[in-house]
C-alpha angles and dihedrals in degrees: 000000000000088000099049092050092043085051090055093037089052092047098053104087098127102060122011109254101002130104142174119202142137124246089247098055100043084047099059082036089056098040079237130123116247086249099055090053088040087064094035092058090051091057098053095042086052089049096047094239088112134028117206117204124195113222115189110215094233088193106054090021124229128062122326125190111309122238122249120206110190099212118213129264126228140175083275107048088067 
């Protein structure tokens, strides 16, 4: 889980907490299969440490890379 948070922390340079890469790339960045991000992104989205938005390439038609917000922890997060 640590690798896949560190992977969207460090790929987020444009924006500070936001990053917008697909499975298979946060996957060979992290040394982790797809599945296993797959199933790491849907914990902390359950847990509200990530939000994961869909975007729809209008252009080529069909899905293109979510976008991953890293909300900020607080005290009362914990």
């Amino acid at each position: 889980m640590e690798s896949v948070l560190n992977t969207l922390q460090l790929n987020s340079r444009t924006y500070f907490g936001v990053c917008w890469l697909k499975v298979a790339e946060i996957a060979e960045q992290s040394n982790v299969s797809k599945r296993t991000v797959q199933r790491v992104l849907k914990e902390f989205n359950d847990e509200g440490l990530v939000t994961v938005h869909s975007q729809i390439d209008i252009k080529r038609g069909g899905k293109s890379a979510n976008v991953y917000v890293i909300n900020c922890m607080t005290d009362s997060t914990y």
